[in-house]
C-alpha positions as CSV (number, residue, x, y, z in Angstrom):
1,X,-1.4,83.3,-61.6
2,X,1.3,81.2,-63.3
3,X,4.4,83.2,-63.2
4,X,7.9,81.9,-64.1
5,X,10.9,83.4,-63.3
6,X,13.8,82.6,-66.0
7,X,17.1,83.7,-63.8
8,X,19.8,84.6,-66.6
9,X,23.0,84.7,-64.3
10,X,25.8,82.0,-64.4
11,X,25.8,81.6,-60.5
12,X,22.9,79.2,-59.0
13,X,21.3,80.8,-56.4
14,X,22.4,84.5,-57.1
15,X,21.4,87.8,-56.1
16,X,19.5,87.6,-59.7
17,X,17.5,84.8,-58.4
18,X,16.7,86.1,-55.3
19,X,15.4,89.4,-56.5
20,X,13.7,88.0,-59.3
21,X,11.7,85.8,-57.2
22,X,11.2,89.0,-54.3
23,X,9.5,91.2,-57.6
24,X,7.8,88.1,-59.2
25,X,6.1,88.0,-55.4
26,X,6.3,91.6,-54.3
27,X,4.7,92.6,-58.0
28,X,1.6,89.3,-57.9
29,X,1.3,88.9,-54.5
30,X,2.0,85.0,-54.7
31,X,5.5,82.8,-55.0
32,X,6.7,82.2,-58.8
33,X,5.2,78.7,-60.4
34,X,8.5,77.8,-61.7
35,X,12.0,79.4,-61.5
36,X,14.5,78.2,-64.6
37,X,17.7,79.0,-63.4
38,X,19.8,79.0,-66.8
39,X,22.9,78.2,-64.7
40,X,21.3,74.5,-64.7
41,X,21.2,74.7,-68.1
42,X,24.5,75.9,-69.2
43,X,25.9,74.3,-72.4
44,X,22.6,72.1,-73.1
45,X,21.1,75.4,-74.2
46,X,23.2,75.1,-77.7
47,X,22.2,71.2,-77.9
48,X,18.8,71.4,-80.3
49,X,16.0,69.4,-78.7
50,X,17.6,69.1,-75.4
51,X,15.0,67.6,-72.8
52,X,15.7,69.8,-70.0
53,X,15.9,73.3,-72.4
54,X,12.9,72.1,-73.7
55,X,10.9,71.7,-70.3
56,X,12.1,74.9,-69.5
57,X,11.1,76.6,-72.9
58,X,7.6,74.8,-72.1
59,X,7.6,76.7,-68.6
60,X,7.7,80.2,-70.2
61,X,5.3,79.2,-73.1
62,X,2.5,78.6,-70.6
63,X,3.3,81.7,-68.4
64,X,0.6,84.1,-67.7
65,X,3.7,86.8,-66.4
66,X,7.9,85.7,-66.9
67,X,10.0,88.0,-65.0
68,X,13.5,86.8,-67.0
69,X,16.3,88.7,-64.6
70,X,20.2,88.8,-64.8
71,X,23.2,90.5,-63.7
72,X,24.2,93.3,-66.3
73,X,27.3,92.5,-67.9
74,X,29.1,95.1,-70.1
75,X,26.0,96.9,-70.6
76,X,23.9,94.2,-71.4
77,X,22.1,91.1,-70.6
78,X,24.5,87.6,-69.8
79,X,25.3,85.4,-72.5
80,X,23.3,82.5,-71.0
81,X,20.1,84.5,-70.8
82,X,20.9,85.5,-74.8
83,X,21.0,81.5,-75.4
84,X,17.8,81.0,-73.7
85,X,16.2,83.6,-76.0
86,X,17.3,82.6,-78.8
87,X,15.4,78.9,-78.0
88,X,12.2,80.9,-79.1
89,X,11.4,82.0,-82.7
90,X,9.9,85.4,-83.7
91,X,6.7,86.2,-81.9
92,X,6.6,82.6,-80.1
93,X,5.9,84.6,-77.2
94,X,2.9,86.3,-78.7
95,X,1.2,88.4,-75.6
96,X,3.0,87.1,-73.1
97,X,3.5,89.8,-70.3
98,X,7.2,90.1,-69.5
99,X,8.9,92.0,-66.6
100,X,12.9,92.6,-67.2
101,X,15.1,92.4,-64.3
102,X,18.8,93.9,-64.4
103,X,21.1,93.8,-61.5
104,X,24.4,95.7,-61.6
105,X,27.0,97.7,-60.2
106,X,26.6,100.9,-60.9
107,X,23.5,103.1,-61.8
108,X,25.2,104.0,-65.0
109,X,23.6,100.8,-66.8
110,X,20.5,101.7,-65.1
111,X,18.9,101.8,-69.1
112,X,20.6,98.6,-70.3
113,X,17.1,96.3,-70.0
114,X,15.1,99.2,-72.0
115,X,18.2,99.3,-74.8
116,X,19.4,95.8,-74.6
117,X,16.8,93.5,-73.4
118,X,13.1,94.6,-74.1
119,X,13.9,94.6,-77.8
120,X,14.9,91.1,-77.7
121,X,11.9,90.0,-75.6
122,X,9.3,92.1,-77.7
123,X,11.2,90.6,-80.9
124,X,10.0,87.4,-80.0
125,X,6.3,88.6,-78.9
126,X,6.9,89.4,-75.2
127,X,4.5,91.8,-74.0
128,X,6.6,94.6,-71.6
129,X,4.2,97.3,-70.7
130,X,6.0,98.3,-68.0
131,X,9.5,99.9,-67.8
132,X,12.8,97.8,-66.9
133,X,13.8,97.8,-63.7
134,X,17.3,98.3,-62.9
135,X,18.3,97.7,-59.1
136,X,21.9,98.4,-57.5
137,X,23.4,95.0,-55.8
138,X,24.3,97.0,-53.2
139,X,20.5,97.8,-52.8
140,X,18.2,95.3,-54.4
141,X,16.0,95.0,-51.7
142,X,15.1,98.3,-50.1
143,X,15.8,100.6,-53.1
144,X,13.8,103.3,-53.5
145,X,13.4,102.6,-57.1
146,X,12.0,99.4,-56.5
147,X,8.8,101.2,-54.2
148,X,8.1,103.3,-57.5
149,X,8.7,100.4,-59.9
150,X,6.2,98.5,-58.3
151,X,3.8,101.3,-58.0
152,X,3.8,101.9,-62.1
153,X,4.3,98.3,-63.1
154,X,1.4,96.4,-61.4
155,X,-1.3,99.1,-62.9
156,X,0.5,98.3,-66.3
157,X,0.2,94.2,-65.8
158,X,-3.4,95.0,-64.5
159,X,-2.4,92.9,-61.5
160,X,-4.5,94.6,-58.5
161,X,-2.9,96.0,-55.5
162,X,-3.4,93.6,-52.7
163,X,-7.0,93.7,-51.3
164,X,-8.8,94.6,-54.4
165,X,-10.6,92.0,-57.2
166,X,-9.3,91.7,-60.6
């Protein structure tokens, strides 16, 4: 399965990255084909036609899943993921199965991808059937929300559990 992770936080190598790609392999079974850290990116991401944004904008178009993930910031999604989104016109996406990823600080944010960041992604054609997930830094990698995430999301991607055929 070709899955790209598109890591939305302005730190290479985050937290952001490391859970995205931990989901992306936890939720598939497999390693992500491609991770676009946006970091990379930075201020090429406002240059139209920019090699790199492009090669990156081709990643996602031939995705069969993207997990895009980033740190929550004010309530919402960074500023450099925003950017990347806005490389892709209305329903450019058309089908594509999306997860969204949101790290942050506090549970109270824990509904900032489902009010911030699914609209975006469905706006231009992202397919989310499955709900945000929000993970605590503190926890991102033995939370107990991430156990139940899993356990609703892969049914809703129709990616089998591990053992069974598609």
């Amino acid at each position: 399965m070709n899955v790209v992770v598109v890591v939305g936080n302005p730190k290479r190598g985050s937290r952001t990255r490391q859970a995205a790609e931990m989901v992306a392999q936890r939720l598939t079974g497999g390693q992500p084909q491609s991770v676009v850290e946006l970091a990379d990116l930075g201020a090429r991401l406002l240059v139209p036609g920019d090699p790199d944004v492009t090669m990156a904008k081709q990643a996602v178009l031939e995705a069969e899943l993207v997990v895009f993930a980033t740190p929550t910031f004010k309530a919402t999604y960074s500023g450099l993921l925003k950017l990347f989104l806005d490389c892709f016109a209305a329903g450019e996406l058309a089908g594509t199965p999306a997860v969204t990823l949101m790290l942050g600080a506090s549970p109270r944010h824990a509904l900032a991808g489902e009010h911030t960041l699914k609209p975006v992604l469905s706006e231009i054609g992202c397919s989310c059937p499955a709900p945000a997930l929000f993970l605590l830094e503190s926890e991102w990698e033995s939370g107990p929300e991430l156990e139940a995430w899993l356990a609703r999301a892969a049914p809703a991607h129709r990616i089998p559990a591990p053992g069974e055929h598609p």
